[in-house]
C-alpha positions as a Markdown table, in Angstrom:
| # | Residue | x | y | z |
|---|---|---|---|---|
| 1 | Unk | -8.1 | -0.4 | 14.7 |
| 2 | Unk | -5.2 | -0.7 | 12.1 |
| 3 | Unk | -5.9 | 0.6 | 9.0 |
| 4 | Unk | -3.8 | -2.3 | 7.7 |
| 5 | Unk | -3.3 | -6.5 | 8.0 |
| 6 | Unk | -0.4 | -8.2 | 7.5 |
| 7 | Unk | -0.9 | -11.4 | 5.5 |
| 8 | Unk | 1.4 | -14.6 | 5.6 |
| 9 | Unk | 1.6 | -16.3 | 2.6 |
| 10 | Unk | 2.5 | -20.3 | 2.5 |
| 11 | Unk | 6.5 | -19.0 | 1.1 |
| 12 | Unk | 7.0 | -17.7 | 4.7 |
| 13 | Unk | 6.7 | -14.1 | 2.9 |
| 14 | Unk | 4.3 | -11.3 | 4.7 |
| 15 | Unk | 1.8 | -9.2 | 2.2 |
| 16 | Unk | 0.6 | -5.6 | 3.8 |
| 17 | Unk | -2.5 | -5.1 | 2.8 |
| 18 | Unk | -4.1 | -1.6 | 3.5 |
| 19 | Unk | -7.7 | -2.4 | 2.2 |
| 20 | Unk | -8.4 | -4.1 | 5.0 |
| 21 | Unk | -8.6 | -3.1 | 8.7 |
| 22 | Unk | -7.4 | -5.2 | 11.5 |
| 23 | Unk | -8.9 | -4.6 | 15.2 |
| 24 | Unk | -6.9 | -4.4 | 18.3 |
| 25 | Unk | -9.1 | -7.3 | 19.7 |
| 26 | Unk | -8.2 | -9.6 | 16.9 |
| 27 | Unk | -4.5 | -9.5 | 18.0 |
| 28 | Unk | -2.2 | -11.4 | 20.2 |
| 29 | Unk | 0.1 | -9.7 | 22.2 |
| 30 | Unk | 3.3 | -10.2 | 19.5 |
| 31 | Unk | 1.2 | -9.6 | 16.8 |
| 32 | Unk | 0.3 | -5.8 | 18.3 |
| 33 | Unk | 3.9 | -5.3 | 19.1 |
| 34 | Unk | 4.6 | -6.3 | 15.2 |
| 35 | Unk | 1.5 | -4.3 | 14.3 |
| 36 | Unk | 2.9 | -1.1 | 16.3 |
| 37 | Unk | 6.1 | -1.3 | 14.4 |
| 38 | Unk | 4.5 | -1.7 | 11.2 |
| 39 | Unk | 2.5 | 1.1 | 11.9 |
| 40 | Unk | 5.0 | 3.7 | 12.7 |
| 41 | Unk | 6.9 | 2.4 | 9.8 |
| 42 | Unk | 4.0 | 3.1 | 6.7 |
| 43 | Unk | 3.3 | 6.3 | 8.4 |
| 44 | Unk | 6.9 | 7.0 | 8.0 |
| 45 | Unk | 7.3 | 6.0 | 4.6 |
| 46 | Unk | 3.7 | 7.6 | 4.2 |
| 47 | Unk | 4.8 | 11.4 | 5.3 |
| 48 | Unk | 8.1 | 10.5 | 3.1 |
| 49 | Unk | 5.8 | 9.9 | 0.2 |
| 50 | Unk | 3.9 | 13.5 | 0.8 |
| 51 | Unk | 7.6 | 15.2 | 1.3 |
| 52 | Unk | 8.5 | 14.4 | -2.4 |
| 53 | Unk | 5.4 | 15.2 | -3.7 |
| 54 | Unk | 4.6 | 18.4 | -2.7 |
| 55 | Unk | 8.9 | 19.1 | -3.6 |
| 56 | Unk | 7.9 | 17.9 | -7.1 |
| 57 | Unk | 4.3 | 20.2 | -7.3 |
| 58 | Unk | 6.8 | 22.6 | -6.3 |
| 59 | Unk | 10.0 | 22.3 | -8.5 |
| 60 | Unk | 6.9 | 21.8 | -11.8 |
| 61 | Unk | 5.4 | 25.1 | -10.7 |
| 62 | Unk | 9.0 | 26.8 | -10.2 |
| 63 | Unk | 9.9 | 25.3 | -13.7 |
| 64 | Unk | 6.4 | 26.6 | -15.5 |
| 65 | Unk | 7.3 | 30.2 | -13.9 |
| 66 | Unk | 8.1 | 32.3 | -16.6 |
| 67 | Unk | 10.7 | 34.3 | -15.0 |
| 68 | Unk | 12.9 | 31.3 | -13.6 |
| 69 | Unk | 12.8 | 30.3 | -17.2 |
| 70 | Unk | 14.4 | 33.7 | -18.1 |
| 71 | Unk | 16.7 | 33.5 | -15.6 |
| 72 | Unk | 17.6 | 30.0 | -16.6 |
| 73 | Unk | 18.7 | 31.2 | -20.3 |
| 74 | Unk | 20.5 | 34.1 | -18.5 |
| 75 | Unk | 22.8 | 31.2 | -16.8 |
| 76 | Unk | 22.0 | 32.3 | -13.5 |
| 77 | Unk | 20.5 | 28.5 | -12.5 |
């Protein structure tokens, strides 16, 4: 089961809605080869989305530590 549907809408754009759940039953053949590719892309953009993140938790924490703030005002960053 896809933890996603793809929606046409009467423009001839597609909507990807991930409140909804789409089963493998449901689909024709093109539409699990779309589904597939969909898929691969939002968990792409998904562990992308985690990446920059946790590098912003990070750089917030490094910036909140007291001595990379005295080394700032020593110019060494």
């Amino acid at each position: 089961m896809f933890e996603f549907r793809i929606i046409d809408t009467a423009d001839g754009n597609q909507i990807i809605d991930r409140h909804l759940k789409t089963p493998y039953n449901a689909l024709t053949p093109l539409q699990m080869m779309e589904y597939m590719e969909m898929d691969a892309t939002l968990s792409l953009m998904d562990r992308m989305e985690r990446r920059a993140k946790a590098e912003a938790d990070r750089r917030r924490k490094l910036a909140r530590n007291p001595l990379y703030r005295i080394a700032c005002l020593c110019g060494l960053f």
